[in-house]
VEXPASE-992925 format. One line per 3 residues: number of its first residue (from 1); their letters; for each residue x, y, z of C-alpha. Coordinates in Angstrom, 3 decimals, always signed. Layout:
<rs>
NUM> a> X/Y/Z ~ ...
</rs>
This chain:
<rs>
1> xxx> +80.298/-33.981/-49.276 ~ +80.490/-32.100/-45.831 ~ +76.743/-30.476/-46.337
4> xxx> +75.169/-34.171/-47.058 ~ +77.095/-35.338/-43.277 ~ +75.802/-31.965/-41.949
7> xxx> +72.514/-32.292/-43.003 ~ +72.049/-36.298/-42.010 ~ +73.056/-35.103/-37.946
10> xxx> +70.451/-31.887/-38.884 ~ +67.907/-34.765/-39.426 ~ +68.926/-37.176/-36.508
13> xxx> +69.276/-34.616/-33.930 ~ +65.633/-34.065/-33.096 ~ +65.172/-37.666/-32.611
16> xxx> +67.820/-38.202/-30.654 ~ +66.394/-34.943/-28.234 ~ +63.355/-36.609/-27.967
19> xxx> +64.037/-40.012/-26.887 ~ +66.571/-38.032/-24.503 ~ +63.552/-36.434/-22.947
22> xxx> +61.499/-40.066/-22.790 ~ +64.156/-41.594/-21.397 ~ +64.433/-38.548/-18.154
25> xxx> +60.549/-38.145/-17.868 ~ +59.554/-41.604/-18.415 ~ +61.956/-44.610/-18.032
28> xxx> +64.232/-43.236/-15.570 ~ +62.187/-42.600/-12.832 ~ +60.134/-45.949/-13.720
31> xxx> +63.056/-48.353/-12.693 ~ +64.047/-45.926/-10.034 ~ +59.989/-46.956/-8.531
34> xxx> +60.424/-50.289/-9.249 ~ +64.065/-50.409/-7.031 ~ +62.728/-48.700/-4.208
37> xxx> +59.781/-51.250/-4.498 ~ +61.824/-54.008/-4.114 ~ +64.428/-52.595/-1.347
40> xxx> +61.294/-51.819/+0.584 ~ +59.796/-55.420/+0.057 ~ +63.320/-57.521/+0.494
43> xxx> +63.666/-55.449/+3.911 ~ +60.309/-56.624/+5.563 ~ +60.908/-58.938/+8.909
46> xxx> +58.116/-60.606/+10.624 ~ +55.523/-58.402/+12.374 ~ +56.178/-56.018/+9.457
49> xxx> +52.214/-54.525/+8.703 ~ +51.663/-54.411/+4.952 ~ +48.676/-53.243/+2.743
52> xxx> +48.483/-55.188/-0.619 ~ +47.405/-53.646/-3.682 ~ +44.199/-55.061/-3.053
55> xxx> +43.743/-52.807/-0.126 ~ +44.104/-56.293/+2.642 ~ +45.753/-55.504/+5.714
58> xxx> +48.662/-58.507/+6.887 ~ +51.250/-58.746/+9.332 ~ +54.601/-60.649/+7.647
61> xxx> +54.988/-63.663/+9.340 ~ +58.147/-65.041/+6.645 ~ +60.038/-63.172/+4.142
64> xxx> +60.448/-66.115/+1.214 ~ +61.985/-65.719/-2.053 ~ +58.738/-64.910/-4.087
67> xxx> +56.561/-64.708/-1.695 ~ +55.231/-63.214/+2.000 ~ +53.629/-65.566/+4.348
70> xxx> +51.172/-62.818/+5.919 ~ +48.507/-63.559/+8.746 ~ +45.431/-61.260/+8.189
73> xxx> +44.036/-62.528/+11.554 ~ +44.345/-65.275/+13.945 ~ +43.412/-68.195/+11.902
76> xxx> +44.435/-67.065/+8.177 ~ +47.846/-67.057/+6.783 ~ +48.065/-66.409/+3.015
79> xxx> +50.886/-66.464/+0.924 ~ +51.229/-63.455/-1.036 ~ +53.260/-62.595/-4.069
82> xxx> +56.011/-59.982/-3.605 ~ +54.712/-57.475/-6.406 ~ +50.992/-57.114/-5.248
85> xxx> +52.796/-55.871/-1.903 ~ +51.558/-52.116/-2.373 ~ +53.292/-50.516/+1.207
88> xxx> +54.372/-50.781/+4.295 ~ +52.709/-49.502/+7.453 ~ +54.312/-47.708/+10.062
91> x> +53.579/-48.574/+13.469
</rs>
């Protein structure tokens, strides 16, 4: 009766090593990307410069819940979702 346990944790125990190693090399440092993203984005003030992952240049004008309120130039202000927000230039 001990071999058949033995055996059943022989069987399990490369499985369990491998999602081990996906969980260090993949999903680990994913949501540790995605939570500096969003302490990066919650932390933008007004006349913050951002590039979006479009590649447009804004300056934050308001920080809303979902959204940035950005001017890209004297007469545009576009409201831009938080997750397209790529980086933050520093001045």
């Amino acid at each position: 009766m001990q071999g058949q346990g033995t055996a059943i944790l022989n069987s399990l125990l490369p499985l369990v090593i491998i999602i081990a190693i996906f969980y260090f090399l993949i999903i680990r440092p994913q949501q540790q990307q995605v939570k500096k993203h969003k302490e990066m984005v919650d932390s933008l003030k007004k006349g913050d410069r951002i590039v979006t992952s479009g590649g447009i240049i804004a300056e934050v004008v308001k920080n809303e819940e979902s959204f940035i309120k950005a001017k890209i130039n004297d007469n545009t202000e576009v409201k831009i979702d938080k997750s397209y927000i790529a980086k933050k230039l520093e001045s």
